[in-house]
C-alpha positions as CSV (number, residue, x, y, z in Angstrom):
1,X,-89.4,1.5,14.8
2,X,-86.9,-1.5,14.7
3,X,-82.8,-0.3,14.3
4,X,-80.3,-3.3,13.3
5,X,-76.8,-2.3,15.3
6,X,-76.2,-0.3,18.3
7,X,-72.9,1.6,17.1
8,X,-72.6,5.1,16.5
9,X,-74.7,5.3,13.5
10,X,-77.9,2.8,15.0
11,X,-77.3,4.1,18.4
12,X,-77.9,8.1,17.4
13,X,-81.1,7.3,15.6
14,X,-82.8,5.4,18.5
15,X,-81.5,8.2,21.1
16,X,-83.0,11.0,18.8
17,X,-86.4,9.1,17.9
18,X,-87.1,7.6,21.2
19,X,-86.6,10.9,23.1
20,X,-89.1,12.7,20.4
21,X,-91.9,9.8,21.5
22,X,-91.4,6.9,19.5
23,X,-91.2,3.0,20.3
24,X,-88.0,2.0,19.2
25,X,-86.4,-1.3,20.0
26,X,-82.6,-1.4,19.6
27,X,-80.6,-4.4,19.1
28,X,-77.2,-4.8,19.3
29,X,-75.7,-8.5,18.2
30,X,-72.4,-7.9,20.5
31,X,-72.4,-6.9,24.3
32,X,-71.1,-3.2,25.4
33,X,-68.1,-2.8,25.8
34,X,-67.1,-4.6,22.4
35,X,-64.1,-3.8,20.6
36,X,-64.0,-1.5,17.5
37,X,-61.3,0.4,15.3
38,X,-62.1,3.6,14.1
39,X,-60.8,5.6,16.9
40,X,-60.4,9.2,15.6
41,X,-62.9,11.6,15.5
42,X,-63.7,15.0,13.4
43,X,-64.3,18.5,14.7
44,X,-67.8,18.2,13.0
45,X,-68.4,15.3,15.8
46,X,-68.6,17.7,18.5
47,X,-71.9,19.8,17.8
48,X,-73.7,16.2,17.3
49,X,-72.5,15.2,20.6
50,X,-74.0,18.2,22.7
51,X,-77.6,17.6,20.5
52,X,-77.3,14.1,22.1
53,X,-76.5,15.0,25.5
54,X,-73.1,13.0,25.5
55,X,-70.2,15.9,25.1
56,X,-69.5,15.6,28.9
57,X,-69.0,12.1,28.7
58,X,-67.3,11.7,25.8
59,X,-65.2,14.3,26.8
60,X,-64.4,12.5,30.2
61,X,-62.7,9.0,27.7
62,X,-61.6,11.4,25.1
63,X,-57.8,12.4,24.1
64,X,-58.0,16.3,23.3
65,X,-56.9,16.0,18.8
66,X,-56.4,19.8,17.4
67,X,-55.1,18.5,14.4
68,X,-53.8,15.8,11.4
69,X,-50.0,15.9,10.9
70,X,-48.8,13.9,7.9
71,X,-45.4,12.6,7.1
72,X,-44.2,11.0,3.5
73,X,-41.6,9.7,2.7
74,X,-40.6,12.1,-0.8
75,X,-40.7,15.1,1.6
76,X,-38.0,16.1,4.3
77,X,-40.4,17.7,6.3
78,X,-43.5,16.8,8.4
79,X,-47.0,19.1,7.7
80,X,-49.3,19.7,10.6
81,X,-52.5,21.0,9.8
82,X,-54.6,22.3,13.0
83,X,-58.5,22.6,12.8
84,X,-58.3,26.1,14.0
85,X,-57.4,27.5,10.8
86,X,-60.3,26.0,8.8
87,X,-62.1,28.3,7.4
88,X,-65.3,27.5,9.7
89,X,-63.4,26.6,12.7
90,X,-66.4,26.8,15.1
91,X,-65.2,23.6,16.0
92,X,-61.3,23.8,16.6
93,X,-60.9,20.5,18.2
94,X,-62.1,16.9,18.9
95,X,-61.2,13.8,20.5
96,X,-59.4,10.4,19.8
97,X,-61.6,7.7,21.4
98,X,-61.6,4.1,22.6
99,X,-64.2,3.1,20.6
100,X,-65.6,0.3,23.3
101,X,-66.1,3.1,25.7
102,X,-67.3,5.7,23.1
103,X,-70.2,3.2,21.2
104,X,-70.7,1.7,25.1
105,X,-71.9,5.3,25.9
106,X,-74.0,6.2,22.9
107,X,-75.6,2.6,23.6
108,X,-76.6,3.9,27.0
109,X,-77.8,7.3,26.1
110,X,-80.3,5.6,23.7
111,X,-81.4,3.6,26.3
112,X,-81.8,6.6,28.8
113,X,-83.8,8.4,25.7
114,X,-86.3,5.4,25.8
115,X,-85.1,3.4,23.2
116,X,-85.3,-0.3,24.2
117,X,-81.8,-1.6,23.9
118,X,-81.5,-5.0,23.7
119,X,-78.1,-6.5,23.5
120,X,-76.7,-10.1,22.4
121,X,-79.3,-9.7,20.4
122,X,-78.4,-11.2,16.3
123,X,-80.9,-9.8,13.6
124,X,-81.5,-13.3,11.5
125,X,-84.6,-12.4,9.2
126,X,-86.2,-9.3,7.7
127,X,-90.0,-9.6,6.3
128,X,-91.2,-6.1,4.8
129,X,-94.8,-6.3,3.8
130,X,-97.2,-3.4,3.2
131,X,-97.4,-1.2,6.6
132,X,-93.5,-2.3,8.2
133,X,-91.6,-5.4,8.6
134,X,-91.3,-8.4,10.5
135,X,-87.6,-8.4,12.2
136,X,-86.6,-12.0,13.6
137,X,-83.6,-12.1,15.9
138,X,-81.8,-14.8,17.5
139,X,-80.5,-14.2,21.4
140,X,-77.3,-15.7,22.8
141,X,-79.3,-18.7,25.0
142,X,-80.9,-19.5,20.9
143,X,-84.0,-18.3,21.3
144,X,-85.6,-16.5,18.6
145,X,-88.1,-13.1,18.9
146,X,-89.6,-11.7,15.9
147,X,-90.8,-7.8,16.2
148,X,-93.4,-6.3,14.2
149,X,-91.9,-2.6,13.0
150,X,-93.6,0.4,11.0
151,X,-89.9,1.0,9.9
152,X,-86.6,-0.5,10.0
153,X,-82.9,1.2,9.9
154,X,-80.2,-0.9,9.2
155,X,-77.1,0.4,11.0
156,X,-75.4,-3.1,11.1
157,X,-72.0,-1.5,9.8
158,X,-69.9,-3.4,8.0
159,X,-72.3,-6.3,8.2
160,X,-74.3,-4.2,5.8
161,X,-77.5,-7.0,6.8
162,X,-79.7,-5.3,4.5
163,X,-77.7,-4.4,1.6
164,X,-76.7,-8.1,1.6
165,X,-80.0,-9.2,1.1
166,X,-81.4,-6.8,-0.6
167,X,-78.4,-7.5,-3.5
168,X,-77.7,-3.5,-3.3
169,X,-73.9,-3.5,-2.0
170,X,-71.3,-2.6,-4.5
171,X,-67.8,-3.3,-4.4
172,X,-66.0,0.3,-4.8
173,X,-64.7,0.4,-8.8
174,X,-62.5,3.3,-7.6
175,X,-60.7,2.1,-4.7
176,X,-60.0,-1.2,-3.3
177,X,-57.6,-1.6,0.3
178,X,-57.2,-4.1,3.3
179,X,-55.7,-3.4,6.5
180,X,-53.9,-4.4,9.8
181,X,-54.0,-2.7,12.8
182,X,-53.6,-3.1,17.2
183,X,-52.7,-1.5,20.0
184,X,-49.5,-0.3,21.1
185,X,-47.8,1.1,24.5
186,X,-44.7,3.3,24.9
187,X,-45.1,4.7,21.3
188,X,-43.2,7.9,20.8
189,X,-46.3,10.5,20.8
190,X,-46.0,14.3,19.3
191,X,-44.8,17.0,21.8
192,X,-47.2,19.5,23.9
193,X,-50.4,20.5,22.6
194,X,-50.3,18.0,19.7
195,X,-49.7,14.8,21.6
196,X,-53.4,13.8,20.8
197,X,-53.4,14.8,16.7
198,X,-53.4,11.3,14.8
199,X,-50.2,10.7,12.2
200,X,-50.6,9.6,8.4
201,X,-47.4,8.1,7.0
202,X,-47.2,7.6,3.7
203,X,-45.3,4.3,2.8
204,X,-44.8,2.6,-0.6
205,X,-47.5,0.1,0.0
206,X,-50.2,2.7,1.5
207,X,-50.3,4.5,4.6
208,X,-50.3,4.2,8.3
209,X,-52.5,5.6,11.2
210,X,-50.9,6.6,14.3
211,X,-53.4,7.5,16.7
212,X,-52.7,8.6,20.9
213,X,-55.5,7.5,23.3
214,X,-56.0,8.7,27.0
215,X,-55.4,5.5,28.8
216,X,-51.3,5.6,26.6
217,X,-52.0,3.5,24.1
218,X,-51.7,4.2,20.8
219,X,-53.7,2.8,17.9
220,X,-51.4,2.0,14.8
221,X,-52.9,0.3,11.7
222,X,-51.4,-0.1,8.0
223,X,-54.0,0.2,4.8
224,X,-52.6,-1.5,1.9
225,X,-53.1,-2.9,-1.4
226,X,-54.7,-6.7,-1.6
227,X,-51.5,-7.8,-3.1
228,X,-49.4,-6.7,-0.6
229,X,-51.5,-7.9,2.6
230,X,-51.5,-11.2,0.4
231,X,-47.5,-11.5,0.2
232,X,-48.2,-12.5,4.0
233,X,-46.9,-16.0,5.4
234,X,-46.2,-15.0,8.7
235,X,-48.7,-14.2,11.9
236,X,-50.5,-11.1,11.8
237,X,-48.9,-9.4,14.7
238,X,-45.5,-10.1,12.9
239,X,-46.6,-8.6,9.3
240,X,-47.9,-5.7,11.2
241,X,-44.3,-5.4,13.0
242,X,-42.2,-5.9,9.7
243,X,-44.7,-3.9,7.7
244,X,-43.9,-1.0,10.3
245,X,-40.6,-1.8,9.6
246,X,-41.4,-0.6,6.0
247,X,-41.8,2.9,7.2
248,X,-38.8,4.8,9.1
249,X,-40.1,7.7,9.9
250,X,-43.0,5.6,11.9
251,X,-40.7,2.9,12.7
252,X,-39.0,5.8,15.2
253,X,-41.7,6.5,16.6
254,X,-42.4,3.2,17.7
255,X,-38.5,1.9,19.2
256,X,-39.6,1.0,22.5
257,X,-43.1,0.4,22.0
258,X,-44.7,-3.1,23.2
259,X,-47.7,-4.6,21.1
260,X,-50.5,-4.7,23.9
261,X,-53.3,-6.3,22.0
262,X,-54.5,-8.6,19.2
263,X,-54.0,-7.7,15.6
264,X,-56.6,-8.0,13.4
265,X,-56.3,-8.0,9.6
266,X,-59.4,-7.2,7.6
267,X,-59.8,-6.9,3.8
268,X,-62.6,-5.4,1.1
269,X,-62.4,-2.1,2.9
270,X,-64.5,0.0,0.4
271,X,-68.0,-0.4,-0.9
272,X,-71.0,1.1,-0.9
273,X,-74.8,0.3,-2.3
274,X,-76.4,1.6,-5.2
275,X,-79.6,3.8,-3.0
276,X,-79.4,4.3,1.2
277,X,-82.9,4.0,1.4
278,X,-86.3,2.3,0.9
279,X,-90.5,1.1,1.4
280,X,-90.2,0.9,5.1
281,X,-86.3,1.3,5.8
282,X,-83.2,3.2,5.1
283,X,-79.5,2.2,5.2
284,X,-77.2,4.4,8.2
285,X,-73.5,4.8,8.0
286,X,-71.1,1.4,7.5
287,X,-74.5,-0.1,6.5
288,X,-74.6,2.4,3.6
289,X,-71.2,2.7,2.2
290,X,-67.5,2.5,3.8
291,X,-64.4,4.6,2.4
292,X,-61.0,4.3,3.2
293,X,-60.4,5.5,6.3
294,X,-57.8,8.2,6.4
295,X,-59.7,11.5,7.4
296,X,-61.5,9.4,10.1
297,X,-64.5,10.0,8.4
298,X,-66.3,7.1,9.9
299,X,-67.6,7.5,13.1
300,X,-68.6,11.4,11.8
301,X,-70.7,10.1,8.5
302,X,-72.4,7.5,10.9
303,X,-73.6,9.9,13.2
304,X,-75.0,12.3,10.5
305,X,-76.6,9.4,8.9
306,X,-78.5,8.9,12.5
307,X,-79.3,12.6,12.8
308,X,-80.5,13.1,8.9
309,X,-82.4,9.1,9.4
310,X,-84.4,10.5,12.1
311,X,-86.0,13.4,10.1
312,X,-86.7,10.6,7.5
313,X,-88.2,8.4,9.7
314,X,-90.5,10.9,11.6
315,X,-91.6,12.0,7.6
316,X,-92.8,9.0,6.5
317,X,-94.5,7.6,9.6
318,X,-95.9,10.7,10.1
319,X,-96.7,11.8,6.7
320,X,-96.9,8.8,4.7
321,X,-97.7,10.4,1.6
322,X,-94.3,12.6,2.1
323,X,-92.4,9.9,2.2
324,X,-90.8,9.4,-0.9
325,X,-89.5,13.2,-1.0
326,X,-88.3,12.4,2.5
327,X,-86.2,9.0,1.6
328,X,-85.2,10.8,-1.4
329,X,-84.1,13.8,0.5
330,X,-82.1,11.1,2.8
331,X,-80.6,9.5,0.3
332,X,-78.7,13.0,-1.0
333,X,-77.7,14.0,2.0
334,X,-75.7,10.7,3.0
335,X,-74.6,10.5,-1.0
336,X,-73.2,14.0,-0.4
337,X,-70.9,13.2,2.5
338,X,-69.1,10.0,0.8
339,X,-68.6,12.4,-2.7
340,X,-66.9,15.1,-0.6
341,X,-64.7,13.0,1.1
342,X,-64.2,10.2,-1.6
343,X,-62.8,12.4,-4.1
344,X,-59.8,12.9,-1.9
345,X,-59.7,9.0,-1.0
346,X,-59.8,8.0,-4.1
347,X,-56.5,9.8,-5.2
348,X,-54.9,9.0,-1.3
349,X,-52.0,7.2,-3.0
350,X,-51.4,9.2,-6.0
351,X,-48.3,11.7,-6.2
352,X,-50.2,14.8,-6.4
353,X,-52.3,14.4,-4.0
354,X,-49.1,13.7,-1.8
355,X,-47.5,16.8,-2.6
356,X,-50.8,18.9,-2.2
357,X,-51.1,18.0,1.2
358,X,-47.0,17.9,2.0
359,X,-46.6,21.5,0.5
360,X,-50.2,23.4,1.4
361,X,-50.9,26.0,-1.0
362,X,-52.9,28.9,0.7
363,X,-53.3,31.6,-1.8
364,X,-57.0,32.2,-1.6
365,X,-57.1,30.1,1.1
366,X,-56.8,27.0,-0.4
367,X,-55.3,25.2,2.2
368,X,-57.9,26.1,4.7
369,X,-60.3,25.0,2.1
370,X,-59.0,21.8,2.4
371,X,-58.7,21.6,6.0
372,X,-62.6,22.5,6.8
373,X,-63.0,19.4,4.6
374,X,-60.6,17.2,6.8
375,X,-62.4,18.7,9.9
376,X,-65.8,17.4,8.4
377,X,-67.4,20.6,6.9
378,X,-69.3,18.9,3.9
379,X,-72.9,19.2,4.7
380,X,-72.9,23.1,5.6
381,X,-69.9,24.2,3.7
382,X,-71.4,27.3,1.4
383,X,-68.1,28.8,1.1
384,X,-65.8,26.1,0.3
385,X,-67.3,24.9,-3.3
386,X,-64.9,27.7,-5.5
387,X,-62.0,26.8,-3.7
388,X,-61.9,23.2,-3.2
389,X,-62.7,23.3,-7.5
390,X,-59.8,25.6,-7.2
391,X,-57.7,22.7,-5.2
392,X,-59.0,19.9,-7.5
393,X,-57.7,22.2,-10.4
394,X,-54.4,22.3,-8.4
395,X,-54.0,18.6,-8.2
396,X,-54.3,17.8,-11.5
397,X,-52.0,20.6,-12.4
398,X,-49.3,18.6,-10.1
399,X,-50.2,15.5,-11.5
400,X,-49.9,16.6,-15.0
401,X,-45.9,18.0,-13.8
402,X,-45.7,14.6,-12.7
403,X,-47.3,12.6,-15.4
404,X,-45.2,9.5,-15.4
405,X,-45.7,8.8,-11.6
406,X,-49.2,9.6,-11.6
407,X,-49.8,6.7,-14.7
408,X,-47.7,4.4,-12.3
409,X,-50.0,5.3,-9.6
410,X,-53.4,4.7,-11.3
411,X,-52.1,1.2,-12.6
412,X,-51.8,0.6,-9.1
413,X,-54.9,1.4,-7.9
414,X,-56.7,0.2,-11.3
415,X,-54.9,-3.6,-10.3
416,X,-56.0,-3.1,-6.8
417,X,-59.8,-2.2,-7.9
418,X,-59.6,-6.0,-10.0
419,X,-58.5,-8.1,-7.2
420,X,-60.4,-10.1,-4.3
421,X,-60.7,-8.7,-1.1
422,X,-58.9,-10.7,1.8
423,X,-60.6,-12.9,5.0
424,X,-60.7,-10.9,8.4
425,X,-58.3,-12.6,10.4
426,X,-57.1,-11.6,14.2
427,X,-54.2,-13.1,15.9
């Protein structure tokens, strides 16, 4: 068993298939620590984390998060919404991480497990013929290894190796953003008990994230439209300062603050492929599809990829005449997870969605409905489908009271979807 990226998504399969016995080889292109964004994690998280054996550890990097607080501009008043009143709030809490330390001690845990992690490690070259595949890789002194594998996951995130080669990655028709994002100090955090919840603003070219990590710092990103990242003629660390500027509700919570890293601007942030799965390989988190990501659904969908990839894997090399079911059986489970949150993604920007989140309707629960989604309840949710029909129903009810800027809004997402993407550049 070969896996292709050792984040969160490559990193969970080889920790859960090499502890139940199997040879699996690991490679990583980058070396551990190696900096990521997608710091914020979801209740849902934390249950994966003590199958793994990690919760101690990540608990030990982690900033405590008990909840999402979003701020628009429309509305007067912040709304906080705390995990605990989900409607299955097993899981009241989670963590913002650094994601170098967090993926560095996944990486490790796989190793301890068995897996052979091997990083610096670039995956050049994919044969499948009948049986596996031969998996050629390049190391950092040039030399090349080739690996013969039974079965291959591809968990290269937003590389998406396989789905580039395979000509199955599709550019999202509903939803099309770029963002630009670093590292702050002496950001202006919540008070208390909330000083670790993440902040969406609302602004009128998309949204910020505000997210508090343990070490002070503080993680602040913009997620735009194409056109607007493409008004930009100055460096990225000054568009990400006067696109703050945009914002005054965020822009007072960051008088005083310092920028402490490198900013990074990144575009085509949405796309997915048209099947997760395959003869001899399946497709795990970023590999598979990426959504916007403002309920920090990313790290959470990656790791339940790894945890649903392993009982797909063990199926077909144990029971190759299974195997189809089990791909197939794969292949819902990840498509189930991007529907559930895309829904809500797709309509991120749109004035009704605004206002359902800014004034929370809980009559039958409605808002805790859509809070056990935020907190990643999608896979064993048996008591949310009524209601969150009930909220969708809601929405376009607000919408329709709204009509003329809802049309305003999907012209601007429907011009978004049509342009190019941006170049990834980091300054």
């Amino acid at each position: 068993m070969l896996v292709i990226g050792g984040g969160p998504a490559g990193s969970t399969i080889a920790a859960l298939l090499a502890q139940r016995g199997r040879d699996v080889v690991l490679l990583e292109k980058s070396r551990h620590p190696r900096f990521h964004i997608g710091e914020s994690l979801l209740p849902f998280n934390m249950p994966l984390f003590e199958q793994l054996g990690v919760a101690r550890e990540i608990e030990s990097i982690g900033m405590p998060k008990y909840g999402a607080e979003f701020v628009a501009p429309e509305h007067d008043k912040p709304v906080m919404f705390e995990f605990v009143n989900a409607i299955d709030n097993a899981f009241p809490s989670t963590y913002q991480v650094r994601r170098s330390e967090f993926d560095h001690i996944l990486f490790r845990n796989a190793a301890r497990k068995g897996a052979r992690a091997i990083e610096g490690c670039r995956v050049t070259g994919v044969d499948f013929r009948p049986g596996g595949a031969a998996v050629t890789a390049r190391e950092e002194n040039s030399s090349e290894r080739t690996w013969q594998a039974r079965f291959v996951a591809d968990a290269s995130g937003r590389d998406t190796f396989l789905a580039n080669r395979l000509g199955l990655k599709e550019r999202s028709s509903k939803h099309n953003s770029a963002a630009i994002y670093g590292h702050f100090s002496g950001a202006t955090r919540l008070p208390g008990r909330a000083e670790g919840n993440i902040t969406i603003f609302w602004f009128d070219h998309g949204w910020f994230w505000f997210i508090p990590l343990a070490d002070g710092a503080t993680s602040v990103g913009a997620v735009c439209w194409p056109h607007y990242m493409k008004t930009r003629k100055t460096s990225p660390g000054q568009f990400l300062l006067d696109t703050i500027a945009l914002c005054p509700a965020l822009m007072e919570r960051m008088r005083g603050a310092k920028l402490i890293s490198p900013v990074t601007a990144t575009g085509n942030y949405s796309y997915s492929t048209s099947r997760a799965s395959g003869a001899g390989y399946i497709l795990l988190g970023d590999a598979f599809a990426f959504l916007d990501p403002i309920f920090s659904t990313g790290v959470f969908l990656a790791m339940h990829s790894g945890f649903a990839g392993a009982d797909a894997v063990e199926a077909c090399l144990d029971h190759p005449q299974r195997a189809r079911s089990a791909l197939k059986t794969y292949d819902a489970s990840v498509h189930r997870g991007i529907r559930a949150f895309s829904w809500f993604i797709y309509r991120v920007t749109t004035p009704g969605l605004r206002d359902l989140f800014m004034n929370p309707n809980n009559r039958y629960r409605l808002r805790d409905a859509l809070l056990s989604v935020l907190a990643g309840n999608v896979f064993r949710g048996r008591r949310l489908g009524t209601r969150l029909l009930a909220l969708k129903a809601l929405y376009y009810v607000i919408s329709a009271g709204n009509l003329k800027a809802s049309l305003m809004a999907w012209r601007k997402r429907r011009r978004a979807t049509q342009e190019p993407g941006i170049e990834t550049t980091t300054a």
